[in-house]
Every structure is written in structure tokens, then in C-alpha cells.
N, C-alpha and C positions, 0 to 999 in steps of 0.2 A: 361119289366116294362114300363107302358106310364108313361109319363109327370104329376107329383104329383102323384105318387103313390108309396108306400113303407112303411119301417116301421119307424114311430118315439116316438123313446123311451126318457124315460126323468124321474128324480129321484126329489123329492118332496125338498121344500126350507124348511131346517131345521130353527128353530129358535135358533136364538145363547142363548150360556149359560152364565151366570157371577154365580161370586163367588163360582167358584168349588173349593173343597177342594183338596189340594196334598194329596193323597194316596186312593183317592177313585177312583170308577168307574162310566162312563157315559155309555151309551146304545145311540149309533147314530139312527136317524130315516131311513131307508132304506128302499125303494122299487123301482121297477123298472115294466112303464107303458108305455105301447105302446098303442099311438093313432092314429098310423098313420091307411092305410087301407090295410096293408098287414103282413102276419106274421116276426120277428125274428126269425129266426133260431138260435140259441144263442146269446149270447152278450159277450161284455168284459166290467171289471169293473175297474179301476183305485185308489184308495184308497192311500192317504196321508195324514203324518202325520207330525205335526212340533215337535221339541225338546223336550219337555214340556208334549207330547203323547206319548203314548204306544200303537201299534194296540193290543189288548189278542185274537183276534178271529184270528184265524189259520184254512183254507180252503183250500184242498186238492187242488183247483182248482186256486190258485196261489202261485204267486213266487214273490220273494222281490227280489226290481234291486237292482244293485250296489251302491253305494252313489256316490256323484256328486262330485268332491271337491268345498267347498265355499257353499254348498248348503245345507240350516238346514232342507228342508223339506226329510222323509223318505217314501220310494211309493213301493208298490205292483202292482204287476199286474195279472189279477185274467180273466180268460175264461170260461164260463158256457155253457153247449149246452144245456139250458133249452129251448122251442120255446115261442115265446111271443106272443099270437095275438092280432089281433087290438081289444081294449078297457080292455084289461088284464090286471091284475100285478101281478108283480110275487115278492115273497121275496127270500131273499138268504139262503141256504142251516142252518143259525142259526142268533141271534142276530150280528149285530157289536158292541163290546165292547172294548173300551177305557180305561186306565187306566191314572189318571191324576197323572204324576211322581211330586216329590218333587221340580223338576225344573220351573213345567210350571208357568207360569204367564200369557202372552199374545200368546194364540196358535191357532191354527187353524185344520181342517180337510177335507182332498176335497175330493168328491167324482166323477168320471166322468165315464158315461155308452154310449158303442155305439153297435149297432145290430152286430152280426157275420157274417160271411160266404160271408165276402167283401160285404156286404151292405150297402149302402149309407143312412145314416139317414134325414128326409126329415127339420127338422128341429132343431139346435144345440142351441135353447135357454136354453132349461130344460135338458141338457146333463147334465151341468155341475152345483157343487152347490159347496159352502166354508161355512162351517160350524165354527162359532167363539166360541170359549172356554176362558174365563177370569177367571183364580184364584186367589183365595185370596193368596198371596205368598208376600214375600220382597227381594229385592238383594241389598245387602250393596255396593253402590260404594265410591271410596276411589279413593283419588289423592296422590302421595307424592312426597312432592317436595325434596331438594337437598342445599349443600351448597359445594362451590367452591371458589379458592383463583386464583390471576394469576396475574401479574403487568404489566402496561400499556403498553399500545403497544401489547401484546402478545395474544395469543385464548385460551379457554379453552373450554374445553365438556362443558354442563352443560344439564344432564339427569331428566325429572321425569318420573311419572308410573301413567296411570292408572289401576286400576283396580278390578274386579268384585270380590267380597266376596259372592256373592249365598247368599243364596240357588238356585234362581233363576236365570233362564236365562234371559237376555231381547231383545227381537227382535221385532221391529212394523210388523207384519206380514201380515198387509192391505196395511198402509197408506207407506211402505218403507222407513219413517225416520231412520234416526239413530240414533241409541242405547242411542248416549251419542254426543256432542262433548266438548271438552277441548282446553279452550282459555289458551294463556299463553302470558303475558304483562312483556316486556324483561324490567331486570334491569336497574336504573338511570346508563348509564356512559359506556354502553356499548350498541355493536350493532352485529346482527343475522349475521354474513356471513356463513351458514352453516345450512341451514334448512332440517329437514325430510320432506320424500316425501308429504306425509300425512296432511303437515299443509300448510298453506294459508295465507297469511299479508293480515290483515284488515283493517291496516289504514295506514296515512297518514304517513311517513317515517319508513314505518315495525316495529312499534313499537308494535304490538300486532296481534298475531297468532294465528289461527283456527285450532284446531288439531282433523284430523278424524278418528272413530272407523272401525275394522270391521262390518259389515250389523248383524252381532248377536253378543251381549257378553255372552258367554258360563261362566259359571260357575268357577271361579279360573282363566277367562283371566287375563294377565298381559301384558299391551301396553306399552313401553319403548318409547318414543322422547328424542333424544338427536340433541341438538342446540347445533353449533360453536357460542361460542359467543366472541368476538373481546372488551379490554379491553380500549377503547377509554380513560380512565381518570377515577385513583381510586376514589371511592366513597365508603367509610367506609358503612360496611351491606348496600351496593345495594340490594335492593330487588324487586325482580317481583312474580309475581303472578298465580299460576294454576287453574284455575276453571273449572268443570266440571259442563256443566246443559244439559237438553235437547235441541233438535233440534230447535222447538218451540221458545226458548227465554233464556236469563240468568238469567233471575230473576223469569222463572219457575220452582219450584220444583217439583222433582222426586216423583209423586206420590207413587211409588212403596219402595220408599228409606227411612230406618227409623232412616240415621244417614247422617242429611245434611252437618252437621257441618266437617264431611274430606272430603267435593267434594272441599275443597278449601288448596291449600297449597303454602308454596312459596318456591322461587328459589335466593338464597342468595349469592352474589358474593363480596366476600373480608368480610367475618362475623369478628367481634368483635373478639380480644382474650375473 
């Protein structure tokens, strides 16, 4: 092979989709074009899906890897010895069809194509392409807070929860924000010696905490934080505060959320008879 010569294949930029329904199907655009100046002898194809997807097409000519742990996307890996010559395209053996599960919300689909028979592809811009899928879906997220007693001087747990009521799952699956974060602003009269890993003091004397999700909230997560918190001086229903908003801001609402009103709960230390 001289210098620029070989084959370069490359699969078309789909356009993303919004507002797909959960329980239908989508049809991906798929072909595979070689324009470099020399034949493929086969290729391989790479195909992933996130949570929210369902691959339905089943080709003899792959295998689905193991999953990853921590890792929502699900990938096939697929080999064709079909040959490709320069200015060809070829499609795959049937449509690729999608199913868009009850979960999805924010999902995605990649596809990535390279020549076979240890060929170097001469150029890796159009290998690869992310196909975005936005459903119309909701996921109920919910905070709940907690009430605890303890006399001064002394520590006490003090535990909330977030989390996910679905349908939906939620994962930024571009931009890699996270899912959710949960601030918690500790009680008049008391102070944190005893933080989970997870959260972060944001101000000025750790009087208020940043508490992080995992990178997906699956469907029926439950996040538990539990604070040491140190009873400096009773303060009849101390109370702090849980909030739950996006990455973005706290005073932006959960597009996807259609019950704002439990992203917020509190954390009550020495409550009223």
C-alpha cells in the first residue's frame, strides 16, 4: 500500500430525534461508504445503546460484550466480510431497529465502522457518529428528609434519601452532568463532623453541603447520605434543609420532573413534642 492509499469507510450523520414515544420503535439510518481508493475486505461494526434503548435487530454476525460495571451504555460487536469498494455502500444484512423502552428519556445510539482484514482506515472523521434520542417520559424525583433528637454535646446520624420514582431513567448522556445534585444546609445549633464521601462544603464555616449522584439515576435509585452531626446547643426543631436540583443551577427546574414540590425536604434536630 503507497502513502494515502486504502480504504476509508465512514457511516452517514444521522439526525437526532425528539419526542419519541416509550414503547415505540425507531429505524436508525445505517450505511456504510467507502471512499477511499482501495477495496474493504470486510468491516466491523460497533453498535451501542444507552438505557432507555433496546437494540430488536439480531445479526448473526455479532455478539454483545459483557457490560462494563458503572457503565449504562450496552455495545455489540458485529464483523461482516462483505467487500466495500471505493465509492460503494453497502447496508447491513436488515434495518437497525430500536425500541424506545418505558425508561428512556435522554438517550443516545453510536454507531462505529472500521475496514477488516487489519486495514488501516485512511481517514477516522466519519467512522464514527452518536445518534441522539429525546423522549417524551417523566421521572419523579423525591428527597426525604429525617427527624432526630440528641442533647448537647453529643452526635447524632442524621440520614436523608434521594431518590428516583421513574419511569424514567436520567443521564446527560452528551453534556456528562449529573443526574441531579442535593444540597443539604445543616441545622441552627449544630455542626457536620462526619460527612459522606459524596458531598462537599460550600461555604463559609461547612454550613451547607453538595451532595453527588451517580453519573445515571436508574429507575427506583435510592441515595442514602448520612451526616455526623455534633449537637453544639439545643435549638428546639433545628431545622435544615435538602434540596434537590440540577447540575446547572438551584433554581432550575427539572424539566423532566412533574412533582417539584418533594425535591425539597428537611432535616429536623430536637422536633417539638
Amino acid at each position: 500500500m503507497t502513502l494515502g492509499s486504502g480504504p476509508d469507510l465512514g457511516v452517514p450523520a444521522p439526525q437526532d430525534v425528539t419526542h419519541a414515544t416509550p414503547g415505540t420503535t425507531l429505524t436508525a439510518p445505517f450505511a456504510v461508504t467507502n471512499t477511499g481508493n482501495e477495496t474493504a475486505h470486510g468491516f466491523t461494526v460497533r453498535m451501542s445503546t444507552s438505557y432507555g434503548l433496546d437494540l430488536l435487530t439480531q445479526f448473526p454476525q455479532c455478539a454483545a460484550k459483557d457490560p462494563v460495571d458503572g457503565w449504562y451504555m450496552k455495545e455489540v460487536d458485529c464483523t461482516f466480510d462483505t467487500d466495500v469498494a471505493p465509492g460503494a455502500t453497502v447496508q447491513l444484512p436488515g434495518q437497525v431497529r430500536l425500541a424506545v423502552n418505558k425508561a428512556a428519556l435522554y438517550d443516545r445510539f453510536d454507531i462505529e465502522v472500521e475496514p477488516g482484514g487489519g486495514a488501516t482506515d485512511l481517514s477516522g472523521a466519519d467512522n464514527y457518529r452518536a445518534w441522539s434520542v429525546q423522549a417524551d417520559n417523566t421521572a419523579d424525583f423525591r428527597v426525604r428528609g429525617t427527624e432526630v433528637r440528641a442533647a448537647a454535646g453529643t452526635t447524632v446520624d442524621a440520614t436523608f434519601r434521594f431518590v428516583n420514582r421513574g419511569p424514567a431513567w436520567v443521564a446527560h448522556v452528551f453534556s456528562g452532568d449529573a443526574p441531579a445534585l442535593v444540597d443539604f444546609t445543616v441545622p441552627e445549633g449544630t455542626t457536620a463532623v462526619g460527612v459522606p464521601d459524596l458531598c462537599q462544603p460550600q461555604s463559609a464555616g461547612a454550613a451547607r453541603y453538595t451532595c453527588y449522584l451517580p453519573s445515571a439515576a436508574y429507575p427506583g435509585l435510592k441515595a442514602d447520605y448520612t451526616f455526623k452531626l455534633r449537637v453544639d446547643r439545643v435549638v428546639p426543631n433545628a431545622t435544615g434543609t435538602v434540596v434537590a436540583h440540577p447540575e446547572r443551577g438551584a433554581s432550575t427546574p427539572f424539566e423532566f420532573d412533574p412533582k417539584a414540590g418533594n425535591n425539597t425536604a428537611r432535616v429536623v434536630v430536637n422536633p417539638s413534642a
